[in-house]
C-alpha positions in Angstrom: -71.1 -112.3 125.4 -69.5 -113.0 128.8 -67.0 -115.2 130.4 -65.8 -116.4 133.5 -62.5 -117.1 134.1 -61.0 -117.9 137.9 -57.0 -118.2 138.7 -54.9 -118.6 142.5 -52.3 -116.2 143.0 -48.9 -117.5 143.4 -45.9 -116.5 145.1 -43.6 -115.4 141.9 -46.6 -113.6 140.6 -45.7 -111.3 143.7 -43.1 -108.3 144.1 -41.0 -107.5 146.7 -43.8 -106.5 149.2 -45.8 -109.7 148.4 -48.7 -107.6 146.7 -49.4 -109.4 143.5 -48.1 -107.5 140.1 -51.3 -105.9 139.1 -50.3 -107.3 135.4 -51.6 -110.3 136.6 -54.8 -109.0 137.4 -54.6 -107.2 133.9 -53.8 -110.4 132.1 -56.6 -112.4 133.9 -59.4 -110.1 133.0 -57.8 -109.8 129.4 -58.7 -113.1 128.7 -62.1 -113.2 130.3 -62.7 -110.1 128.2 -61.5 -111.7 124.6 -63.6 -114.7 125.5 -66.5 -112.4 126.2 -65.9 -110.3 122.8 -65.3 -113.0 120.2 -68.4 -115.4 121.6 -70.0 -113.6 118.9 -68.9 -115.2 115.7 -66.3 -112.5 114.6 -62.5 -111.7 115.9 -62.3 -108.8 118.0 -59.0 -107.1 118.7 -58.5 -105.3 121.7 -58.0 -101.1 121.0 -57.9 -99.8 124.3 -58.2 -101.4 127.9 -58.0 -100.0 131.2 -58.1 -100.9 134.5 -59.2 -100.1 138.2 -56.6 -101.5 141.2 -59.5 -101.2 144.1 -57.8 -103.8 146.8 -54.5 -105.2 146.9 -54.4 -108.8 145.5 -51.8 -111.5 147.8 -50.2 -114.6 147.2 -52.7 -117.6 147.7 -56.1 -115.2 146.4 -58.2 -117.0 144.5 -59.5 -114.6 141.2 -62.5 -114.7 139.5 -62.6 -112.4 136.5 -66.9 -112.0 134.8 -66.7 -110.2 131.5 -69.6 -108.8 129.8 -70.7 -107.3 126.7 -72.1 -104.2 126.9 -72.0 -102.8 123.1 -72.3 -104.9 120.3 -72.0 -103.1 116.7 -70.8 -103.4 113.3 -67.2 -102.8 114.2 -67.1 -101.7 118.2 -67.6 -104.4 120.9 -67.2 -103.2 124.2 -67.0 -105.5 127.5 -66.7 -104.5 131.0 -65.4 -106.5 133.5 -64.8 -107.1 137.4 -62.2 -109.1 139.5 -63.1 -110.5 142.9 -61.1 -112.3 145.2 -62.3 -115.6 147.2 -64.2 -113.3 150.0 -66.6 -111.3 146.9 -64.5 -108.2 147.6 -63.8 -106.5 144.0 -59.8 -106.1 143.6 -59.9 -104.4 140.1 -62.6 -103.2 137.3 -61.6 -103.4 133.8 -63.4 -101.4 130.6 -62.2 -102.5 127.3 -62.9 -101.7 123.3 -62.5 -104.0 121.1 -62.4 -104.0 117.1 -64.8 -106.3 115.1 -63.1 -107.4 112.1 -64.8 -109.2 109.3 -63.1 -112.6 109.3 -66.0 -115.3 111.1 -65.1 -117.8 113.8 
């Protein structure tokens, strides 16, 4: 029910400004979340995810995405996560729902 996942920012993950794409940000706390929501012996699908930009990430940040479960039921899993940079400052917040599904890890 949670997950950890950490990542360095690098320079083609960057736009012309050299502000990291905030995909990457996405993608990063994606996974953390999927870890978090499958640790519980069934696949969970994502059904809707949404995310937060709070700080501008740059090239060279080190991420760390924390995932949680907050909700476990029957079908519904849902996971909240935050993404901090190398100084603790939050750069993003993620919610997510996922769907249970029967098959069994």
């Amino acid at each position: 029910g949670f997950c950890r996942v950490e990542m360095v920012a690098r320079e083609e993950m960057a736009n012309g400004f050299g502000i990291v794409h905030g995909s990457i940000t996405f993608a990063l706390a994606d996974s953390a979340i999927a870890f978090a929501a499958n640790a519980h012996g069934r696949h969970a699908v994502s059904l809707n995810t949404s995310i937060r930009h709070l700080a501008p990430v740059k090239i060279g940040d080190r991420l760390v995405a924390e995932a949680t479960v907050t909700t476990l039921k029957h079908r519904i899993v849902n996971v909240d996560a935050i993404i901090l940079n190398q100084n603790g400052d939050r750069v993003a917040d993620v919610q997510a729902t996922g769907y249970r599904k029967k098959e069994e890890w």
